[in-house]
C-alpha positions as CSV (number, residue, x, y, z in Angstrom):
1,X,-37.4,-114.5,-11.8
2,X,-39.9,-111.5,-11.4
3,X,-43.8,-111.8,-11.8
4,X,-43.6,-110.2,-14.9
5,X,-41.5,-112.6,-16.6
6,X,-43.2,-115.8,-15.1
7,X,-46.3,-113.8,-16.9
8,X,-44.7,-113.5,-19.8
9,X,-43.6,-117.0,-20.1
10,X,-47.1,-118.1,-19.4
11,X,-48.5,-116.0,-22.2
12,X,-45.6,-117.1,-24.7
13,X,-46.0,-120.9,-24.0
14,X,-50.0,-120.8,-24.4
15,X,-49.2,-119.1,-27.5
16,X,-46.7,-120.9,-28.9
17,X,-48.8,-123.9,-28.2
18,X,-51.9,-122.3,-30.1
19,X,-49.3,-122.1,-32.9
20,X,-47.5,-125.7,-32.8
21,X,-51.4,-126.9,-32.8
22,X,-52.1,-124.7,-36.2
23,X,-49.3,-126.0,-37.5
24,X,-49.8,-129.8,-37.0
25,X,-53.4,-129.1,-38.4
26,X,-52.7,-126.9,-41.4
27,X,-49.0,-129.0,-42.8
28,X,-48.4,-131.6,-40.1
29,X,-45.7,-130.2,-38.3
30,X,-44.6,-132.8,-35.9
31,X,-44.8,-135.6,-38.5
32,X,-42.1,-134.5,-40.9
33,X,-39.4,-137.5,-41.7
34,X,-37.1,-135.1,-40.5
35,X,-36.2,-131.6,-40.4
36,X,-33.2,-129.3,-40.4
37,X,-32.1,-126.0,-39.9
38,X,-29.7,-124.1,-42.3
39,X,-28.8,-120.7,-40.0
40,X,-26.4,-119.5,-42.8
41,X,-29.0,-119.5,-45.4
42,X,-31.5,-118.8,-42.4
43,X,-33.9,-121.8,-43.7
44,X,-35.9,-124.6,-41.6
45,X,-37.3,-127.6,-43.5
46,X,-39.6,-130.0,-43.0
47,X,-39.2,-133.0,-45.2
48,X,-42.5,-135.7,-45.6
49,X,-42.5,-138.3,-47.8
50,X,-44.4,-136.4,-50.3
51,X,-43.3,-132.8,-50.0
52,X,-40.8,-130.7,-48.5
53,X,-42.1,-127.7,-46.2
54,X,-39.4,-124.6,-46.2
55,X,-39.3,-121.7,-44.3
56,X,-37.2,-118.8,-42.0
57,X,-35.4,-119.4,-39.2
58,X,-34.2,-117.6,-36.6
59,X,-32.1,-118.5,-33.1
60,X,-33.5,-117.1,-30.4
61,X,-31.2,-119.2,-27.7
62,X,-29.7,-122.5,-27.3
63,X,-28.0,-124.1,-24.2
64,X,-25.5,-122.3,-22.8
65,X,-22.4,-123.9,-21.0
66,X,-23.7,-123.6,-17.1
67,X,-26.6,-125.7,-16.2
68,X,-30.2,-123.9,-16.4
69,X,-29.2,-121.3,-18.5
70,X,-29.8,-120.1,-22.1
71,X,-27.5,-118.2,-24.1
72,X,-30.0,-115.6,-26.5
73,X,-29.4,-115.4,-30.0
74,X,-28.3,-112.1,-30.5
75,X,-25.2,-113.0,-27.6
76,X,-24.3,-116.1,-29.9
77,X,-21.1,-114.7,-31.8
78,X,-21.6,-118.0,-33.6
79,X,-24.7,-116.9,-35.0
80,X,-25.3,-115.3,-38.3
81,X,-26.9,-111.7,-37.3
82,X,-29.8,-112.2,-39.6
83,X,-31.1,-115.3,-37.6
84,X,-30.6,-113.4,-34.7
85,X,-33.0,-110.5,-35.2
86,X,-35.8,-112.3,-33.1
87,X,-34.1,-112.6,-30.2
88,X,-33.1,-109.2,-30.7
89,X,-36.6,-108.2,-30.5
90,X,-37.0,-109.6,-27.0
91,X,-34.0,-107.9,-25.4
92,X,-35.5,-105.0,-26.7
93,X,-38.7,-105.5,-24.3
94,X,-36.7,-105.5,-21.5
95,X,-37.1,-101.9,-20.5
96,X,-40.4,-103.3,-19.3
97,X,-40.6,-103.2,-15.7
98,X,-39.9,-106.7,-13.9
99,X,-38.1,-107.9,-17.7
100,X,-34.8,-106.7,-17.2
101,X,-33.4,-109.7,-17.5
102,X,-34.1,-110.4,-20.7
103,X,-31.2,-108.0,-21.4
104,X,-28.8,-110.6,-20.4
105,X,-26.8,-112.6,-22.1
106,X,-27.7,-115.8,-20.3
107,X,-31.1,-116.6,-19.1
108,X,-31.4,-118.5,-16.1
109,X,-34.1,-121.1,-16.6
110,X,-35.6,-122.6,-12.9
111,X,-36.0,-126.7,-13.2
112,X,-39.7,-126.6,-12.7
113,X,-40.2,-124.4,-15.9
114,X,-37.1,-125.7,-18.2
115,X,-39.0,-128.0,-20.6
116,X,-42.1,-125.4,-21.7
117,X,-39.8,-122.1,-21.8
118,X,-37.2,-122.8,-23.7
119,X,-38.1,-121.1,-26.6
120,X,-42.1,-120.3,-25.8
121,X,-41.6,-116.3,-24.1
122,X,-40.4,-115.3,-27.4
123,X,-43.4,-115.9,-28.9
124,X,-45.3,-113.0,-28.0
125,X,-42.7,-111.3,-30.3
126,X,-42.8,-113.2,-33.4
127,X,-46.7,-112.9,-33.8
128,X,-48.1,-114.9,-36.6
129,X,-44.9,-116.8,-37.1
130,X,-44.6,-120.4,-35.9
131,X,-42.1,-122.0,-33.6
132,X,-40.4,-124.7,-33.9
133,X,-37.9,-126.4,-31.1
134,X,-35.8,-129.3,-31.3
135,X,-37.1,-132.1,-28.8
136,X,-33.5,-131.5,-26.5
């Protein structure tokens, strides 16, 4: 992993965090009963006992089949395309110097950074949009 990705991780993650934090303060996300994603419809909701919360979704990875990887979004054939238009977004920074890798279609994750990254670099390119992760 180059300098410029560990970088960019960083800066996603301290983001993202910024945002879960906003979040939990402005509608209590974190505290919902449950929640579930629709990617055909391309909702995520929030259910409380007293309101359901609804928004967008989109997939920017999930676990691909070899250990320590992600598979991005926009590789998942799975996928709906609409969903996938984030993740699109960060392959299309990777003509950056040192973030090539973003280009492919599996990201290898190290052990030492798997829990904060998983979805966190994205971040920098979904400004003012929140995250959400599933705790797996």
């Amino acid at each position: 992993m180059t300098a410029e990705l560990k970088q960019l991780i960083v800066e996603g993650h301290v983001e993202a965090l910024s945002k879960r934090q906003r979040a939990a303060e402005q509608w209590g996300a974190g505290t919902a009963d449950r929640w579930s994603a629709d990617l055909a419809a391309g909702t995520l909701s929030f259910e409380f006992a007293d309101r359901i919360v609804v928004g967008r979704v989109q997939l920017l990875g999930c676990y691909a089949s070899t250990p320590g990887t992600r598979l991005w979004g926009w590789a998942n054939r799975s996928a709906p395309e609409p969903v996938t238009l984030a993740s699109l977004q960060v392959k299309a920074i990777a003509t950056r110097p040192g973030l090539q890798l973003l280009q492919d279609a599996n990201l290898q994750i190290p052990a030492d950074a798997e829990s904060p990254t998983r979805v966190d670099l994205s971040i920098l390119r979904m400004r003012n949009r929140g995250a959400a992760r599933s705790g797996a």
